[in-house]
C-alpha positions as CSV (number, residue, x, y, z in Angstrom):
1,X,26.3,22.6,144.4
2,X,29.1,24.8,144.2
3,X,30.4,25.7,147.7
4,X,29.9,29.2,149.3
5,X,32.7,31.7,150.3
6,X,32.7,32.3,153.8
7,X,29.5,30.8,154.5
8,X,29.2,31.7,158.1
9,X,29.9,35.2,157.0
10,X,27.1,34.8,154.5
11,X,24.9,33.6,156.4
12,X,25.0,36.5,159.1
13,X,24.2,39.0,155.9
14,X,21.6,36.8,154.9
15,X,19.7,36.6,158.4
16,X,20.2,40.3,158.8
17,X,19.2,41.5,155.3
18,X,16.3,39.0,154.0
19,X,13.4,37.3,155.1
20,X,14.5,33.6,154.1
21,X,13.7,30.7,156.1
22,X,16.9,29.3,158.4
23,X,16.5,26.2,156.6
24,X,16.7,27.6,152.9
25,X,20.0,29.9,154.4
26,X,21.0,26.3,156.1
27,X,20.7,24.7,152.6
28,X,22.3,27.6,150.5
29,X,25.6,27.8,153.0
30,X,26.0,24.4,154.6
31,X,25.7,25.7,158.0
32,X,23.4,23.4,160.4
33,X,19.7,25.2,160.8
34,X,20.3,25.0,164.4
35,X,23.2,26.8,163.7
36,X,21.7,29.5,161.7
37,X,18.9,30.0,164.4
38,X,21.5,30.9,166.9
39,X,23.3,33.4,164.5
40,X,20.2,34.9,164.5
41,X,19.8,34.5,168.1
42,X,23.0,36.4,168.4
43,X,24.3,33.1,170.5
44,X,27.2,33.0,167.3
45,X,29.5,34.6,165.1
46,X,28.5,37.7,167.3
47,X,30.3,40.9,166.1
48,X,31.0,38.8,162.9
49,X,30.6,41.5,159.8
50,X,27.9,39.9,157.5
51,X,29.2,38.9,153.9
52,X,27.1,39.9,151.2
53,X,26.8,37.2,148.9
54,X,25.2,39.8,145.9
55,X,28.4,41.8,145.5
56,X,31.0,38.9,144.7
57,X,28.5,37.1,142.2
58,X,27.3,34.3,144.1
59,X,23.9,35.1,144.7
60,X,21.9,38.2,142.6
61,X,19.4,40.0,144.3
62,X,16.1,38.9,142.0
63,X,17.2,35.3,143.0
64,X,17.3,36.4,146.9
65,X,13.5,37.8,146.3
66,X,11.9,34.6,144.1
67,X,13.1,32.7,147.5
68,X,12.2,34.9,150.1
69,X,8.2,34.8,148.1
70,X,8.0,30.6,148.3
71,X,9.4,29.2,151.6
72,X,9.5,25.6,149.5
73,X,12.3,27.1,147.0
74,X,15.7,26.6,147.6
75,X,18.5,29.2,146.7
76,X,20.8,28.6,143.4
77,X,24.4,29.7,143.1
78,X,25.1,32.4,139.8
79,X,27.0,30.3,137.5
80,X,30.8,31.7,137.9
81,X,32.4,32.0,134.2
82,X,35.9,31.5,136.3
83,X,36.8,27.9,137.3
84,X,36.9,27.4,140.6
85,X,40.5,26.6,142.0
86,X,41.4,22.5,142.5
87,X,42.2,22.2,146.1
88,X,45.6,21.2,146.5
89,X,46.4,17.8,148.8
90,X,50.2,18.6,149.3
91,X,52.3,21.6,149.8
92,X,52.1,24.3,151.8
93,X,48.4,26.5,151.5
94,X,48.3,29.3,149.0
95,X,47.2,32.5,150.7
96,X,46.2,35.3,148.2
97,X,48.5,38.5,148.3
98,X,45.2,40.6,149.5
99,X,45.2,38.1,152.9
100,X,48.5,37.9,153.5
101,X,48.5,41.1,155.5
102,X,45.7,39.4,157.7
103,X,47.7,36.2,158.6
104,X,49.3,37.4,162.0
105,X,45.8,38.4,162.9
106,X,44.5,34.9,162.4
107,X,47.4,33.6,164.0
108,X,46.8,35.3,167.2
109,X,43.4,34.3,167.2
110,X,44.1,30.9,166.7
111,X,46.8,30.7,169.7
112,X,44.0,32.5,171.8
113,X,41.3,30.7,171.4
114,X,42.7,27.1,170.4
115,X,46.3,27.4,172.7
116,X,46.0,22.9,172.4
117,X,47.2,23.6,168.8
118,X,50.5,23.1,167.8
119,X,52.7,25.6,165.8
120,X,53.1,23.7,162.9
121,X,48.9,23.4,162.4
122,X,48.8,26.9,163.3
123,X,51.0,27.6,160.5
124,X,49.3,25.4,158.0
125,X,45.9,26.6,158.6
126,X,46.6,30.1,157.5
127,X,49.4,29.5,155.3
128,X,52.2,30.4,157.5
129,X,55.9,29.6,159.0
130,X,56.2,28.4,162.5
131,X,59.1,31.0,162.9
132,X,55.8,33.5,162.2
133,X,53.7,31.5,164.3
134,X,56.1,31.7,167.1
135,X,56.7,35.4,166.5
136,X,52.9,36.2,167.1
137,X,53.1,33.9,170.2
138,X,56.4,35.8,171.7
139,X,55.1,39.2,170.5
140,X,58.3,39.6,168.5
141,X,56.6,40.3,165.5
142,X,57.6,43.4,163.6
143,X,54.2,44.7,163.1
144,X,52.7,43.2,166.6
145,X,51.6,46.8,167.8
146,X,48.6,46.2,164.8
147,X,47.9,42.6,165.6
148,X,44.4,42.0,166.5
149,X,43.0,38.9,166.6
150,X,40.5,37.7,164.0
151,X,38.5,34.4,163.1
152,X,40.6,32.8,160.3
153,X,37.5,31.3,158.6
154,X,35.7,34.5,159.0
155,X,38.7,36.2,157.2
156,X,38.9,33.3,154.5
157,X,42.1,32.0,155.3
158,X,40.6,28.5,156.1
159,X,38.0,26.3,155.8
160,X,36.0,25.5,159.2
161,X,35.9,21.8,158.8
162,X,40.0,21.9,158.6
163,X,40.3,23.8,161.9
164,X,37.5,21.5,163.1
165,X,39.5,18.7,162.0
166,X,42.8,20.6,163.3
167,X,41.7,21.3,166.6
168,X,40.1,17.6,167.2
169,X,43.4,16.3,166.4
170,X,45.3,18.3,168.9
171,X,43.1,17.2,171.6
172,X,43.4,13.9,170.8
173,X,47.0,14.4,170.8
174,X,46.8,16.0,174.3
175,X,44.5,13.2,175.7
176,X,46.9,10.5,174.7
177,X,49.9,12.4,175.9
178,X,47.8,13.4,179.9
179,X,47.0,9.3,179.9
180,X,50.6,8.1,179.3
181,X,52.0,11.0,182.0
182,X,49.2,9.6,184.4
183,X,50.4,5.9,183.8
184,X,54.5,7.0,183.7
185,X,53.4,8.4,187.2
186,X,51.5,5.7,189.0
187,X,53.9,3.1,187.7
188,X,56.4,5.5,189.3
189,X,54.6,5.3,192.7
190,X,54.0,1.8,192.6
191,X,57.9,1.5,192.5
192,X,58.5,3.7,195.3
193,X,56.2,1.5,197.3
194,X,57.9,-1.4,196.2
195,X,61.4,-0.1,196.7
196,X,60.5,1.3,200.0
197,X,58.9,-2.0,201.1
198,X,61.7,-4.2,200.5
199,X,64.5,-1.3,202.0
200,X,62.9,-2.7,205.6
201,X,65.3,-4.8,208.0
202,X,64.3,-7.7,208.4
203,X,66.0,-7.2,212.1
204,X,63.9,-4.7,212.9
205,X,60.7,-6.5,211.9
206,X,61.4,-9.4,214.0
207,X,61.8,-7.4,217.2
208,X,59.3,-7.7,220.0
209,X,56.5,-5.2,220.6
210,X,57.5,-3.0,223.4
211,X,54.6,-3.4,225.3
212,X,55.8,-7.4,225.5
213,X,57.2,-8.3,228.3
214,X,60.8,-10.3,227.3
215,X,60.6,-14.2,227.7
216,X,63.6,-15.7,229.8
């Protein structure tokens, strides 16, 4: 099956506007049922405008109702006369003209919500420089008095398994990093101790307790 635009998106129009199961909307969007029940639940992608799948060709409407009428059936994509575009492994990501004015946006939500990311993912995920990146983050970008911050995968910019993937990386990053700092520091102590052991005079060690009386 072809994959879904915005399927998060999607699915929030499809739980609000149709009576399909969560598991035929988990099927049709790749989202986890579980995942769908809490959309619906209002436990995720609260606030998140629903995309509707009908007006961008994906889905028509009589193919909505045949599924919502047999809880067995399974939604198909419309066949799409267009090729869909070959992902690209190397090179920076290509960000339509039409999103490009939504990029800080995405950027600011990204260094609110995920601050363990680094510039340079920030600015791949949504297509971006790090010099934008790190305008956003020092609020020295020329249009910051519009910059609101909005879900990057709810604004198409990027795919939720790569900021999945992004974000687990960071924090693997981080983990590694606070575990070496933690070993850099108790090796440091445990030369202190060392240092501060062996700085003793001996003279001093050897001298009688003063509670002793002195022997002739």
């Amino acid at each position: 099956m072809s994959q879904v635009l915005m399927p998060k998106a999607t699915a929030v129009w499809l739980v609000e506007n149709t009576t399909l199961t969560f598991d035929q909307i988990s099927a049709f969007t790749g989202l986890h049922p579980l995942e769908v029940q809490a959309i619906a639940d209002g436990e995720v992608a609260g606030g998140m405008t629903g995309f509707d799948p009908t007006t961008n060709g994906q889905l028509t409407k009589e193919e909505i109702k045949r599924v919502e009428a047999d809880p067995a059936a399974a939604l198909k994509l419309t066949p799409r006369d267009v090729p869909m575009p070959v992902a690209r492994s190397k090179g920076p990501r290509y960000t339509p003209v039409a999103k490009r004015q939504d990029r800080p946006d995405a950027i600011a939500w990204l260094l609110k919500i995920h601050p363990e990311l680094q510039d340079s993912q920030v600015a791949k995920l949504v297509g971006s420089t790090k010099s934008t990146v790190q305008s956003v983050r020092d609020r020295s970008h020329w249009n910051m008095q519009n910059v609101r911050p909005r879900d990057p995968v709810t604004l198409g910019l990027c795919m939720l398994k790569d900021l999945n993937d992004a974000v687990d990386k960071a924090r693997r990053k981080a983990a590694r990093e606070d575990a070496a700092k933690k070993k850099l520091q108790a090796k440091a102590a445990g030369t202190a101790e060392a240092a501060n052991a062996e700085s003793v005079d001996p003279a001093e060690a050897e001298q009688p307790d003063a509670g002793e009386p002195l022997k002739d």
